[in-house]
C-alpha positions, 0 to 999 in steps of 0.5 A: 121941354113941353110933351102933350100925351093924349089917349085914343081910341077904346078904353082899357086898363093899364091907360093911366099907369102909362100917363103916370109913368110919363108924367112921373119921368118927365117931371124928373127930367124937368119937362113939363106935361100937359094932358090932351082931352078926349084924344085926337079931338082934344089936339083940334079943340085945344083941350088941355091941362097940366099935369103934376103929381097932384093930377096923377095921384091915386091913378094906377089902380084905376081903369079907363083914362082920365083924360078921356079918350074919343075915336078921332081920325085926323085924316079922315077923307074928305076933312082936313083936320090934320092941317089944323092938329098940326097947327094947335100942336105948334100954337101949344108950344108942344116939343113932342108928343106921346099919343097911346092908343092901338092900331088907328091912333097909332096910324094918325101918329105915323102920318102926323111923325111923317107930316113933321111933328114930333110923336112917339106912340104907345101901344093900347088894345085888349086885341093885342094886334099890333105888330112890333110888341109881344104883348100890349097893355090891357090884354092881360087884364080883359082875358083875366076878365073873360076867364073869369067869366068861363069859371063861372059859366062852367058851374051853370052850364054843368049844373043845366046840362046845357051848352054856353057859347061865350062871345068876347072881343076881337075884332080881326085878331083872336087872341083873347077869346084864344087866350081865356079859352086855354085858361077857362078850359072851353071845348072849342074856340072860334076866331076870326083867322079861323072861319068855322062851320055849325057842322064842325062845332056840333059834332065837338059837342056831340061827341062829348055827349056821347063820352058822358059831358053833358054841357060845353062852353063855346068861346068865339070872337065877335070877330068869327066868321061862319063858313058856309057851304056856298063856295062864294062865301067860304070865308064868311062875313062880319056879323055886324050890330049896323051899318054905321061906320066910325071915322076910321071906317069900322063898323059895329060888330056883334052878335055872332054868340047869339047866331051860333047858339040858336044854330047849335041848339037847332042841329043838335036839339041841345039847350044852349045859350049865349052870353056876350061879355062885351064892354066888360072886358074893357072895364074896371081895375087893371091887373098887376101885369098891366099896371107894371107893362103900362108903367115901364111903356110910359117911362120909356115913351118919355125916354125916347123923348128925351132922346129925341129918337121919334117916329118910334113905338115902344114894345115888350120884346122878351123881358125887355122894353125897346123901341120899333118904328110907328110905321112897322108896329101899324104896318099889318096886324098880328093875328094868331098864327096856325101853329098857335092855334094848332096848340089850342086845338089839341085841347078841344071837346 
């Protein structure tokens, strides 16, 4: 059996405790594995190596993926790069193939399973939204980072008596910014299912003041969308860095720290300031629950292999590793639920 694994989309930690964990099953069932450069891209340019013991030694502590990654759609309109995947997949001599990646790689996996090839898929993304698994890897370790970060902004926003709004990652889904702003103590959260009013998070603020809190961190999404008071735009819109799109159609966002802070300090005439943590989140070494979620993913994605059961995503379900189809795990995006945030909110101001 001859099993390519590829890495697409954006880099997170936990990527290559996943390519170790395959390689490590694979060469004990006696299959052989090759490595696909540079994602999806790599499947077009036939870029690829093997890889053995010696190629995975030393990883699992490391963060990004060795095999790079790119942001590659297949079936992008109006191309036909799929036909040409499908035929590399065969010129290769691949059995199957193991793509890890988040909602867009994962996507392409699902038309590529429905299109005749043999794919299991593995979920990645520091958003953790995709459907069909609890948690997914490198979501750990990015709001590990972020409340890290609040820790350290609270000791300089107290000692300034100033408000800082902390901008993290999340596109449609806010569970990072959720997640690190439960765990680093911040006085409200803003995240993209929520959209939010400048009124709304000023008297927070206010009121803190006036209980003697002299400071606040804010915590939002990049995601974040303000609600303004025009009835046309309740629901607000992207705060967007350009206009260029990626394959997939997305668009660069940011800036929605920088907005909320002016916009805070000019209602409430307090000192604010903004700090976006940006790739940061993605960056450096994995923390221990990812190394070991991304691992037990990569030994099951081979046993589904093994088992021929393709067209299936691994998952974290309670303690337990199992599978679910490609097409139900990218089918809708798991957001934050009401009652979750509903939770958070109890420990706002």
């Amino acid at each position: 059996m001859k099993i390519g694994v590829l890495t697409g989309g954006g880099d997170c930690p936990g990527l290559n405790a996943v390519i170790r964990g395959v390689v490590r099953k694979s060469l004990l069932l006696g299959y052989e594995v090759v490595g696909i450069k540079n994602g999806w891209r790599g499947l077009l340019d036939k870029n690829y190596y093997t890889l053995d013991h010696a190629a995975i030694s030393g990883i699992l502590h490391r963060g990004g993926t060795i095999l790079g990654s790119s942001r590659t759609n297949l079936y992008e309109k109006g191309k036909n790069y799929y036909q040409q995947a499908i035929d590399n997949y065969k010129e290769i001599g691949l059995d199957a193939l193991i793509a890890i990646g988040g909602e867009d790689t994962l996507g392409v996996a699902s038309k590529l399973y429905k299109d005749g090839l043999n794919v299991v898929g593995v979920p990645k993304t520091i958003d953790n939204d995709l459907s069909g698994t609890d948690y997914t890897f490198g979501f750990d370790t990015a709001v590990n980072i972020a409340t890290d970060a609040i820790d350290r902004l609270h000791t300089t926003a107290e000692s300034h008596n100033r408000v800082i709004v902390v901008e993290v990652m999340g596109r449609h889904a806010g569970w990072i910014a959720l997640y690190s702003g439960l765990a680093g103590g911040a006085d409200i959260t803003l995240i993209p299912e929520k959209p939010f009013k400048i009124k709304d998070v000023c008297d927070v603020i206010r009121t803190r003041h006036a209980r003697g809190k002299l400071f606040s961190i804010v915590v939002v999404s990049e995601g974040a969308k303000i609600n303004t008071e025009d009835e046309h735009d309740k629901d607000g819109s992207f705060v967007l860095q350009n206009l260029k799109k990626d394959s997939f159609g997305h668009v660069a966002l940011g800036g929605i720290g920088n907005i909320v802070a002016e916009e805070i300090e000019k209602e409430t005439g307090y000192e604010t300031r903004a700090v976006v943590l940006g790739h940061i989140q993605r960056g450096g070494t994995p923390t221990a629950a990812d190394r070991v979620l991304g691992s037990r993913f990569g030994i099951k994605a081979t046993e589904l292999v093994e088992a021929k059961d393709f067209g299936k995503m691994v998952a974290l379900n309670g303690a337990k590793i199992v599978s679910v189809s490609l097409e139900e795990a990218v089918g809708t995006l798991k957001t934050v639920d009401d009652e979750t945030y509903n939770e958070a909110q109890t420990l706002f101001g």
